[in-house]
LUMKOLLO-416701 format. One record per residue (C-alpha): residue number from 0; chain; x, z, y. Coordinates in steps of 0.1 Angstrom, whole numbers, plus 5000, padded with zeros to 4 digits. Each point is the difference from the previous one (the first is absolute). Layout:
% residues N
DRENNU     i   ch      X      Z      Y
DRENNU   NUM    A      X      Z      Y
...
This chain:
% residues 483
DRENNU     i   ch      X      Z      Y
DRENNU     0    A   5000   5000   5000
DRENNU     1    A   5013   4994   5036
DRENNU     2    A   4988   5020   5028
DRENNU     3    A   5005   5003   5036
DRENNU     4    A   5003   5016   5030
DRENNU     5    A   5008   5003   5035
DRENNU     6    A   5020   5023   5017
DRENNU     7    A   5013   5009   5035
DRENNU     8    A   5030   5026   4996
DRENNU     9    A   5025   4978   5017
DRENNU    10    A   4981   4971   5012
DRENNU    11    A   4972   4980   4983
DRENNU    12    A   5004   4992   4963
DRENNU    13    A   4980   4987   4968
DRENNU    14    A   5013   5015   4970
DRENNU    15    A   4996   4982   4969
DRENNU    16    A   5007   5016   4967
DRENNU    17    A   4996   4994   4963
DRENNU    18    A   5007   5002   4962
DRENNU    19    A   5029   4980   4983
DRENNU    20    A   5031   4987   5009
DRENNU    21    A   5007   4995   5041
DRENNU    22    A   4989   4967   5013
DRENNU    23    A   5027   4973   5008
DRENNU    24    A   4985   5001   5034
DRENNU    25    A   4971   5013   5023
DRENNU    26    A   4992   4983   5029
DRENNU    27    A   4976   4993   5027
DRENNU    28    A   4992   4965   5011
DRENNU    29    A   4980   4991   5032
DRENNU    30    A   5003   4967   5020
DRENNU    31    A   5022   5011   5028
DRENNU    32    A   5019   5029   4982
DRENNU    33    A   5014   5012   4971
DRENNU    34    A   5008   5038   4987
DRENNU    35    A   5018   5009   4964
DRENNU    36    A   4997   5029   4984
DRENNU    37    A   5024   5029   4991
DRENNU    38    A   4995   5007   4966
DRENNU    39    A   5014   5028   4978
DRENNU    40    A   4987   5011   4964
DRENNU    41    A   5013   5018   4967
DRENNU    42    A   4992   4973   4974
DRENNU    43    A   4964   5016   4994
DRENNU    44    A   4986   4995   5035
DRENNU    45    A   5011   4987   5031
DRENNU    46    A   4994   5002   5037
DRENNU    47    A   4998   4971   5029
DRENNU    48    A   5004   5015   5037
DRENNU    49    A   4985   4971   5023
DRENNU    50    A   5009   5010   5039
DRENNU    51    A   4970   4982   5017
DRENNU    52    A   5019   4991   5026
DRENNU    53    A   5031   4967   5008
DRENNU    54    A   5023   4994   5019
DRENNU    55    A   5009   4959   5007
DRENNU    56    A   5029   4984   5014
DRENNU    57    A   5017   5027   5003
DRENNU    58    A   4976   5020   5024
DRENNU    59    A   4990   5035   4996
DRENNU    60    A   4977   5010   4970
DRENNU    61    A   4964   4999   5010
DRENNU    62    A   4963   5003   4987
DRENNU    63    A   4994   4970   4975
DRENNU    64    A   4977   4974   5022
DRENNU    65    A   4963   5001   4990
DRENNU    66    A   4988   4976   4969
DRENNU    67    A   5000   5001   4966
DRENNU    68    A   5026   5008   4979
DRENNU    69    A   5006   4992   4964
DRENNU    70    A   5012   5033   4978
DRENNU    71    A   5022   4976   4974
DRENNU    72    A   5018   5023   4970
DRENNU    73    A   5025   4981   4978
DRENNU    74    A   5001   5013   4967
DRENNU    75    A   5030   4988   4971
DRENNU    76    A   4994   4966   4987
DRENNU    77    A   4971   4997   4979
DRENNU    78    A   4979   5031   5017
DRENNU    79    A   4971   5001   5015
DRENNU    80    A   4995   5023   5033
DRENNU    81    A   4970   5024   5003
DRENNU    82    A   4980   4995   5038
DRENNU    83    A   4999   5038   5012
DRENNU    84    A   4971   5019   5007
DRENNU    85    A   4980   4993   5032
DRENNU    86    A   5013   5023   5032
DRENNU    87    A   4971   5002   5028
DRENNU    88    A   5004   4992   5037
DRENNU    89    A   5028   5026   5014
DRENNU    90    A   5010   5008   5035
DRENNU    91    A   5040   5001   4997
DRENNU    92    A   5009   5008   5035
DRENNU    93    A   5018   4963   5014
DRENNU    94    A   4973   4982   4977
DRENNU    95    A   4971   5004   4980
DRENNU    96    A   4999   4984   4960
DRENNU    97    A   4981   4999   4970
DRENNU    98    A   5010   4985   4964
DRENNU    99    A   4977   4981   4980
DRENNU   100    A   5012   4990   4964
DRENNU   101    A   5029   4985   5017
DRENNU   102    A   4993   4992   5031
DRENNU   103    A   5012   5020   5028
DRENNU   104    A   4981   4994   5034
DRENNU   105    A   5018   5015   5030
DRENNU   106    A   4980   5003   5030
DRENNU   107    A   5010   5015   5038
DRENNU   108    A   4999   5040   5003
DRENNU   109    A   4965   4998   5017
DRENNU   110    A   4977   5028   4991
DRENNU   111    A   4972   4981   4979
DRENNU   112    A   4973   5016   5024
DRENNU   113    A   5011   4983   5025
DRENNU   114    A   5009   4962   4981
DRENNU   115    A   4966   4986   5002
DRENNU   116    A   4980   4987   5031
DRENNU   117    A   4983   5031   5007
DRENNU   118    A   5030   5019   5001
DRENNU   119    A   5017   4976   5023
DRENNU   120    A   4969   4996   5020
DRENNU   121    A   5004   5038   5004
DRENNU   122    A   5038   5005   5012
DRENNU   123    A   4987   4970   5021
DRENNU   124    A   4980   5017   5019
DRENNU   125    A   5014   5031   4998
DRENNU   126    A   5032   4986   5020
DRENNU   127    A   4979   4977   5022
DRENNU   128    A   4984   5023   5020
DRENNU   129    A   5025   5032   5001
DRENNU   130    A   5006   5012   5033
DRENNU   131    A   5036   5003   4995
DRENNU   132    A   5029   4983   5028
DRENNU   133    A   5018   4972   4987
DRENNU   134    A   5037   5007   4984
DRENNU   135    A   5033   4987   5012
DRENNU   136    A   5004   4983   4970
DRENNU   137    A   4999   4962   4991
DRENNU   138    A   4981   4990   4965
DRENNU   139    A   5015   4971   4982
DRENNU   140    A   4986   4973   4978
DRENNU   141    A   5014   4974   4982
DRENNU   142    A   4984   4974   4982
DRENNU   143    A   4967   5024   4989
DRENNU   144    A   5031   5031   4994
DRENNU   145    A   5014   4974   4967
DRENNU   146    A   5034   5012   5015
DRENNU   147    A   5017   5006   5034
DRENNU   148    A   5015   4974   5011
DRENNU   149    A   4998   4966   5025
DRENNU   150    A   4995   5010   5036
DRENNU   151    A   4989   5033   4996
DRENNU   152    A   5032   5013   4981
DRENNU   153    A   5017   4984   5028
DRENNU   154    A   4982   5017   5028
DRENNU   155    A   5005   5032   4982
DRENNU   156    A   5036   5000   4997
DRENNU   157    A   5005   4990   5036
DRENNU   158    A   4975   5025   5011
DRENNU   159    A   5017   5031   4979
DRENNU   160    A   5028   4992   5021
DRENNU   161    A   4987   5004   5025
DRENNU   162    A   4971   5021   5000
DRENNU   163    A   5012   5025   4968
DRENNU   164    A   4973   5026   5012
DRENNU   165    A   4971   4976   4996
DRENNU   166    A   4982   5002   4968
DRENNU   167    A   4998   4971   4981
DRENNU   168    A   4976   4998   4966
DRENNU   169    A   5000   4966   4976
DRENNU   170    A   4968   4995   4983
DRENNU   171    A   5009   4991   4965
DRENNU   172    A   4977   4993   4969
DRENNU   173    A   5017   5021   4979
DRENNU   174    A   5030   5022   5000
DRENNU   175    A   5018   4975   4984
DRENNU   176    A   5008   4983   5035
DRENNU   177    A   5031   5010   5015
DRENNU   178    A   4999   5009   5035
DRENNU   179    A   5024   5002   5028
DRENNU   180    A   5026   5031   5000
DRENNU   181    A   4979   5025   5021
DRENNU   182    A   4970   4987   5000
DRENNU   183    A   4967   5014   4981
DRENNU   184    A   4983   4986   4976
DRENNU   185    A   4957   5000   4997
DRENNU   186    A   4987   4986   4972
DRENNU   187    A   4972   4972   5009
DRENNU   188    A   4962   5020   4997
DRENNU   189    A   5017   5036   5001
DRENNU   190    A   4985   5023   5028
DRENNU   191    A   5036   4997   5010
DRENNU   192    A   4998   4964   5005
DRENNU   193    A   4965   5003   5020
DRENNU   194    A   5017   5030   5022
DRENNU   195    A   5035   4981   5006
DRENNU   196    A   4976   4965   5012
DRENNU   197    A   4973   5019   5013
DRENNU   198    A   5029   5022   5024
DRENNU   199    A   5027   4980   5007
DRENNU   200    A   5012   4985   5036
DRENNU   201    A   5014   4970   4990
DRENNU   202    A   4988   4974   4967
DRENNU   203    A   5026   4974   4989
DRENNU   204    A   4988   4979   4975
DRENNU   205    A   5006   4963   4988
DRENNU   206    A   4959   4988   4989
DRENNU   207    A   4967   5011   5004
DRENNU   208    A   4992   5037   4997
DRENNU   209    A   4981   5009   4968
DRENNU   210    A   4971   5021   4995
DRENNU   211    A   4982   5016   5031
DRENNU   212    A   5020   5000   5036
DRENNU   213    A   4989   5004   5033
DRENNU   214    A   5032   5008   5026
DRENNU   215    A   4992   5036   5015
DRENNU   216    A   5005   5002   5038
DRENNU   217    A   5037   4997   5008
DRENNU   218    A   5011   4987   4966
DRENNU   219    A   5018   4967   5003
DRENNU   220    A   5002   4973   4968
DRENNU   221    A   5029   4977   5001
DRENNU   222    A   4996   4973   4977
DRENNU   223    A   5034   4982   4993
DRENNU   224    A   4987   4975   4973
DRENNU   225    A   5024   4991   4969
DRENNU   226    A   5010   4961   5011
DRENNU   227    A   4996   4967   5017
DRENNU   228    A   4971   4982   4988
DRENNU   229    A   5002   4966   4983
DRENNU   230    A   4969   5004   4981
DRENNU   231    A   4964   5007   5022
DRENNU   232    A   4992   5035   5004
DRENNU   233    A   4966   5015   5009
DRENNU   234    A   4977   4987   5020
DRENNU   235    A   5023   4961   4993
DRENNU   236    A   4995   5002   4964
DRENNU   237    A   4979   4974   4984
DRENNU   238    A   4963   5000   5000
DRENNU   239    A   4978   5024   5024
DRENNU   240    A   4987   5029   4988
DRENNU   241    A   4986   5022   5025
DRENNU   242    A   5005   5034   4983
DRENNU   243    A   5035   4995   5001
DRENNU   244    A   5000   4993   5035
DRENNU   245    A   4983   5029   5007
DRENNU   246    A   5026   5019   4976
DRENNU   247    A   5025   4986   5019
DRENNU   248    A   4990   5007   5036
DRENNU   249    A   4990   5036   4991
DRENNU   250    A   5038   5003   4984
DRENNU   251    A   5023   4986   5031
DRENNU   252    A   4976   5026   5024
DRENNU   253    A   5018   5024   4980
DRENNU   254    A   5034   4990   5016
DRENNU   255    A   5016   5008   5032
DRENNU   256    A   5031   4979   4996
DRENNU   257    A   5010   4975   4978
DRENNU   258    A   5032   4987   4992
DRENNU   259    A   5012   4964   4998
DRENNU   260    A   5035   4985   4984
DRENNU   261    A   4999   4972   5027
DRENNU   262    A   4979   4981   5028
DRENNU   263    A   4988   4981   4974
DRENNU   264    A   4986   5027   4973
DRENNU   265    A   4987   5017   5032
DRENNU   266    A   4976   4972   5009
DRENNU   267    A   4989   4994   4959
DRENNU   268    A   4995   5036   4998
DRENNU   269    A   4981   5007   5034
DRENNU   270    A   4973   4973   4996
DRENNU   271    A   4999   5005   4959
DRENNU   272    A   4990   5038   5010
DRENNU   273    A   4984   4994   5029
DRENNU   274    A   5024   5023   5018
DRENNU   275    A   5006   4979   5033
DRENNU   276    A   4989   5029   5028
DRENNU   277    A   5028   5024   4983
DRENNU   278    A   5037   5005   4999
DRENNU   279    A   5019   4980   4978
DRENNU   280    A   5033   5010   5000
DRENNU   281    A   5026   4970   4991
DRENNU   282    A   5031   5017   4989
DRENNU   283    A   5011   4986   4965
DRENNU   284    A   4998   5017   4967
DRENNU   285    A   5014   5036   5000
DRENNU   286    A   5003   4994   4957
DRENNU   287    A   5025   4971   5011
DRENNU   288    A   5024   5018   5021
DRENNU   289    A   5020   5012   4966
DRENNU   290    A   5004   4963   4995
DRENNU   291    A   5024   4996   5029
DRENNU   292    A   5021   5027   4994
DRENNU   293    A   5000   5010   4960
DRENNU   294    A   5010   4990   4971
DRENNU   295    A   4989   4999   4963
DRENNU   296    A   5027   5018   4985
DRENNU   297    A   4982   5031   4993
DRENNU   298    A   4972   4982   4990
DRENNU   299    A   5015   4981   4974
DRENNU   300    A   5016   5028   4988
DRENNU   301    A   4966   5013   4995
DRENNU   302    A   4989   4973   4977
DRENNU   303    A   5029   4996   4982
DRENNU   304    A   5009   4966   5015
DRENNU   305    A   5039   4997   5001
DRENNU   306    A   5014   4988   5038
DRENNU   307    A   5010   4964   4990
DRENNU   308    A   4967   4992   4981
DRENNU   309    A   4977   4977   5019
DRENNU   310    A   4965   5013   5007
DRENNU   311    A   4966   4983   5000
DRENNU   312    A   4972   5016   5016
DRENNU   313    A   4967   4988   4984
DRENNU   314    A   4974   5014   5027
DRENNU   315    A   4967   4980   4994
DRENNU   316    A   4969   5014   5024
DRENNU   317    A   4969   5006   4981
DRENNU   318    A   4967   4981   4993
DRENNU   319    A   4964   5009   5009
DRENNU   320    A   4990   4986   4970
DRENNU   321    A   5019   5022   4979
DRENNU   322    A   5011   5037   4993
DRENNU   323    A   5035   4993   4988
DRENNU   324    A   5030   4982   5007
DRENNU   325    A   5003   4964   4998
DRENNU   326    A   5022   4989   4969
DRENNU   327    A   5013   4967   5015
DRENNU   328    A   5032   5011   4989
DRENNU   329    A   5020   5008   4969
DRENNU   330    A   5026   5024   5017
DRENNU   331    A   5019   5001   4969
DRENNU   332    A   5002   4964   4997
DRENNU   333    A   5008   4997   5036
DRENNU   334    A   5029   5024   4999
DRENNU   335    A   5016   4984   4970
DRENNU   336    A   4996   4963   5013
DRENNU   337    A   5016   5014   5037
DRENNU   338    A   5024   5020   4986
DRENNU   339    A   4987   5029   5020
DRENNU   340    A   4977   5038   5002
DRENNU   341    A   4967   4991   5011
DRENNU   342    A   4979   5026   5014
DRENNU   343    A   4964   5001   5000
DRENNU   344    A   4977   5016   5026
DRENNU   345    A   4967   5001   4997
DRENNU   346    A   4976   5002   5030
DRENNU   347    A   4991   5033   5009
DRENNU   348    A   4962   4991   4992
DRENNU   349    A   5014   4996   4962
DRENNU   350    A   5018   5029   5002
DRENNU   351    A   4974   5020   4978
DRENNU   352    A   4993   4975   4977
DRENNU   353    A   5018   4976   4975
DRENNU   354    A   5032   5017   4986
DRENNU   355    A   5038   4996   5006
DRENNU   356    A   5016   4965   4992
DRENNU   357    A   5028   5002   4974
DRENNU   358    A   5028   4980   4987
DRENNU   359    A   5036   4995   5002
DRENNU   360    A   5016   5003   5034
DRENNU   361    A   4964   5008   5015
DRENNU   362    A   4991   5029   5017
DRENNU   363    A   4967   5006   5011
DRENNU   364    A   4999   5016   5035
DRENNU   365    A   4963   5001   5005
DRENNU   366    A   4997   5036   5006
DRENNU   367    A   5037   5001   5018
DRENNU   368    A   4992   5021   5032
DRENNU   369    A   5013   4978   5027
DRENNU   370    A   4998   4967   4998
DRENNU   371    A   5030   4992   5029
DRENNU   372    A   5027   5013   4981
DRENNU   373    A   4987   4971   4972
DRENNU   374    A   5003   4975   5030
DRENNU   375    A   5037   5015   5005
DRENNU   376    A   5012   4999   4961
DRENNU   377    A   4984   4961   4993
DRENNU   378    A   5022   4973   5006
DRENNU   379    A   4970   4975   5005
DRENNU   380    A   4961   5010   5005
DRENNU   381    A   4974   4979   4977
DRENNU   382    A   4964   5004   5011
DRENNU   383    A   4968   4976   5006
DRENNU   384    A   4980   5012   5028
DRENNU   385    A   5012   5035   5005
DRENNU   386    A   5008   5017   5037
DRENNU   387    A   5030   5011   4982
DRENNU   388    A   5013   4964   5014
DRENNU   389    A   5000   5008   5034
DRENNU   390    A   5023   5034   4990
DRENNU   391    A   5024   4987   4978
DRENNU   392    A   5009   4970   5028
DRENNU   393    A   5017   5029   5018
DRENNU   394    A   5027   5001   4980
DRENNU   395    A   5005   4965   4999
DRENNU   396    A   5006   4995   4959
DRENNU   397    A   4979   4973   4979
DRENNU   398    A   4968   4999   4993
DRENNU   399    A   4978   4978   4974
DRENNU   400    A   4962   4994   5004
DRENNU   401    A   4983   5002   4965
DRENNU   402    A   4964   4979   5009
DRENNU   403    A   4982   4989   4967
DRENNU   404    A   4966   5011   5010
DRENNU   405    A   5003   4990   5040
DRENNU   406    A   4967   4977   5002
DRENNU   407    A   4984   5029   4985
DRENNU   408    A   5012   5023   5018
DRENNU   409    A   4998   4984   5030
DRENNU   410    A   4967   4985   4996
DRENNU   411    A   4978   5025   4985
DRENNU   412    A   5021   5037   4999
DRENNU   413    A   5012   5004   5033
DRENNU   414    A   5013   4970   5022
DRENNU   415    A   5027   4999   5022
DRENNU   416    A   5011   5003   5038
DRENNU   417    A   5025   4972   4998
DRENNU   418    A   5012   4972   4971
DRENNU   419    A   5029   5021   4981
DRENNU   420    A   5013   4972   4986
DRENNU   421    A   5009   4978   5033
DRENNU   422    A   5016   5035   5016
DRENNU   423    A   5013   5019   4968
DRENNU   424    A   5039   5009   5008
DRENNU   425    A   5004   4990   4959
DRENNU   426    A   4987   4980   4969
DRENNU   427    A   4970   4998   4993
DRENNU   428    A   4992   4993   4963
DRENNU   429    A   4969   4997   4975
DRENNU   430    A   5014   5011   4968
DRENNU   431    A   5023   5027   4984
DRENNU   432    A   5025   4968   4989
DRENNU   433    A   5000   4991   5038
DRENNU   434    A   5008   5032   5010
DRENNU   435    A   5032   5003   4973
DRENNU   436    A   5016   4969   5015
DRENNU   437    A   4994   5011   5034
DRENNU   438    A   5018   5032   4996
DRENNU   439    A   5028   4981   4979
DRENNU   440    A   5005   4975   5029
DRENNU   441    A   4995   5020   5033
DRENNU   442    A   5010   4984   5029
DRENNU   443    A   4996   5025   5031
DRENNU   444    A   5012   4971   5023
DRENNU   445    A   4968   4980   4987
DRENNU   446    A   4977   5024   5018
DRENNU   447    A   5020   5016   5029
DRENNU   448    A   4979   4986   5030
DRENNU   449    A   4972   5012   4989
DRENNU   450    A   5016   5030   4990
DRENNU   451    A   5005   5005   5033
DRENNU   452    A   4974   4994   5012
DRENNU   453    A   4977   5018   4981
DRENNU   454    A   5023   5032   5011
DRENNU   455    A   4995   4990   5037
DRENNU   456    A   4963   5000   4993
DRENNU   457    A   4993   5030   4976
DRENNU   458    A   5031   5028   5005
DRENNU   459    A   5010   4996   5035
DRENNU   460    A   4991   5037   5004
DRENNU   461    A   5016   5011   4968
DRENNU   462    A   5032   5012   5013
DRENNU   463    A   5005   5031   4982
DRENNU   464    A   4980   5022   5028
DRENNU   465    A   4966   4995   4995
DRENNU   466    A   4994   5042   4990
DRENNU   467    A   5019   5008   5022
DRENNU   468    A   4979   4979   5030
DRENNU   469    A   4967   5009   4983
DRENNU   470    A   5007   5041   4997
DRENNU   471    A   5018   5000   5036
DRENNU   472    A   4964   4986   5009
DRENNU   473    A   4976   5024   4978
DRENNU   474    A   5022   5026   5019
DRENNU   475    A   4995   4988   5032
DRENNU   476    A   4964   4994   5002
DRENNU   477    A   4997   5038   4984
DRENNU   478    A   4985   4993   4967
DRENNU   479    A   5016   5035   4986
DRENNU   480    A   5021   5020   5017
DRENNU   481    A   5034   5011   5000
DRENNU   482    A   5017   5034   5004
């Protein structure tokens, strides 16, 4: 019989344990992480000890992210192993879990009262109409709290420097995010996540606020967006539909300032959002100022990528006709026939769903924290219709445009603001083959006018200050104050 448990002394465990011999192995096996056991046993019975918690690319060891996890226990050849006994819903202190045959389901430490719409209706009110002055503090969101990174992480790190005594909270889905060094983390739905949104001076976030928000007096919202459009956003995209208009609308009135990579993002984005009476501040991308001044060193380091391997950056944006990734790509047939490490990076919208791409010489950095320090360890960028484009151009390295599905894509999905392939500072190809040869056979001399002018156009503002402008004027106009 196996049998299970789970146990807290020490941080978050499932203990598995059993008859027999000790298993070859004991692992756990979700999409975006992995844990293996430590087992021990006197020949009679045996013992697995599953920390529910991982640490990847070399990070610090934190919660495992919510999903599903499958419990796997390798017996000797020939041996068949037992599914242990059912373990009801737990709250674990950084998470909550239950096991069921062998399926573990990790979930956010949220009291269960309050994970259901009645119980969020109820902290929503409760923090709505408190009487309580604002905080000095600035509440950070990044992509729906999937991580902290993009502009956001930026801001934050230029305004610990220079603001230390302001309190900065991340909203995070889970405590598996890692956050900036002294910031706080509130998990998304707590009552500390309603309090932190519901109190704070200052909101920096990079898309729509979720749930229920309406700006108290005096709070500001700066919206810094997460790229250049090439695809139509909002009230551009194809066919009118008049509840998302009105979704839209009623979102941009949320925002006091919004952010803009360039003159040309900023008119795209005021007219997409309807945000043409309000402040658009046209300063570059904050998340781009580490590619003027950094290197990938550490990063490769990180992933295990030696210094004279080249680096491919697979970074494709996603599809509103689909949940996961788009698998135009064989990455490990692409790193073989280019000699090189491909990275793949999903979008952030397929971040929760699909699971890791393997294969030799490819690492999957879908859930890697900050996507810039990708931009800074690839030796070329290959993407389709991706913002990422308009990042990557900073540094001034090769990039590939991987278009199979354009009509689609243009004509029905989404549509775009101007013909990529007249203006694209690199090939543009159909088909994995095409892609090879194009790699094999770069030419950057082929496409340097455009290059250039594509930089002229897109990162004239990207000059490695762009925090440092956009904190100097949240300071300024008094959006929190400083001791």
């Amino acid at each position: 019989m196996t049998d299970a448990r789970f146990c807290t002394d020490g941080g978050a465990t499932l203990i598995v344990s059993g008859a027999g011999p000790m298993p070859v192995s004991v692992e756990l096996v979700g999409s975006r992480a992995r844990v293996v056991a430590a087992t021990s046993g006197s020949g009679k019975t045996w013992t697995a000890v599953l920390p529910l918690r991982a640490s990847r690319w070399g990070g610090a060891e934190l919660p495992l992210p919510a999903g599903e996890y499958d419990l796997r226990i390798e017996l000797a050849a020939g041996a068949a192993a037992e599914a242990p006994a059912s373990v009801p819903l737990a709250q674990l202190g950084s998470l909550r879990a239950e096991l069921s045959s062998s399926t573990l389901t990790v979930g956010p430490p949220i009291d269960p009262a309050y994970d259901s719409g009645e119980g969020q209706a109820a902290l929503d009110r409760r923090y709505a109409t408190r009487p309580a002055a604002l905080e000095n503090a600035v509440f950070f969101e990044s992509f729906y709290g999937r991580n902290a990174s993009c502009n956001p992480l930026a801001i934050d790190r230029e305004l610990a420097r220079r603001a230390p005594g302001v309190t900065r909270y991340w909203s995070v889905v889970d405590l598996s995010v890692q956050i900036p060094e002294g910031a706080v983390a509130v998990v998304d739905g707590s009552p500390e996540w309603w309090r932190a949104r519901g109190s704070a001076r200052l909101l920096v976030v990079n898309d729509w606020l979720r749930r229920t928000f309406a700006r108290r007096p005096g709070q500001v919202v700066v919206q810094t967006w997460h790229g250049t459009p090439l695809k139509r956003l909002a009230l551009h995209r194809p066919g009118f539909h008049p509840r998302r208009m009105a979704a839209v609308i009623k979102e941009s009135r949320r925002w006091n300032v919004l952010l803009a990579q360039n003159p040309y993002a900023a008119r795209i984005l005021g007219k997409a959002y309807a945000f043409l009476s309000r402040p658009i501040w046209v300063e570059g991308h904050p998340r781009n100022d580490i590619l003027t001044v950094g290197d990938g060193v550490a990063t490769r380091a990180a992933l295990g990528i030696a210094p004279d391997e080249r680096v491919l950056l697979y970074a494709p944006t996603w599809r509103d006709d689909r949940t996961e990734m788009v698998d135009f790509v064989d990455p490990a047939a692409l790193a073989e026939a280019t000699d090189s490490v491909v990275l793949v990076r999903g979008h952030s919208r397929t971040l929760l769903s699909g699971r890791d791409a393997e294969g030799p010489r490819v690492v999957d950095v879908t859930g890697f924290p900050d996507t810039s320090q990708l931009l800074l360890a690839a030796d070329a960028l290959i993407t389709d219709y991706s913002s990422v484009m308009f990042d990557f151009s900073v540094t001034g390295k090769p990039m590939f445009f991987l278009v199979p599905d354009i009509e689609h894509y243009r004509g029905q999905l989404r549509g775009f603001y101007f013909d990529l392939a007249a203006h694209a500072p690199g090939p543009v190809v159909r088909t994995e083959a095409e892609l090879v040869a194009a790699v094999r056979d770069d030419d950057p001399a082929a496409f340097a006018a455009k290059y250039t002018q594509w930089r002229e156009k897109f990162n004239p503002r990207d000059d490695g200050r762009a925090a440092e402008r956009v904190v100097g004027r949240i300071l300024d106009q008094g959006f929190v104050q400083v001791d």
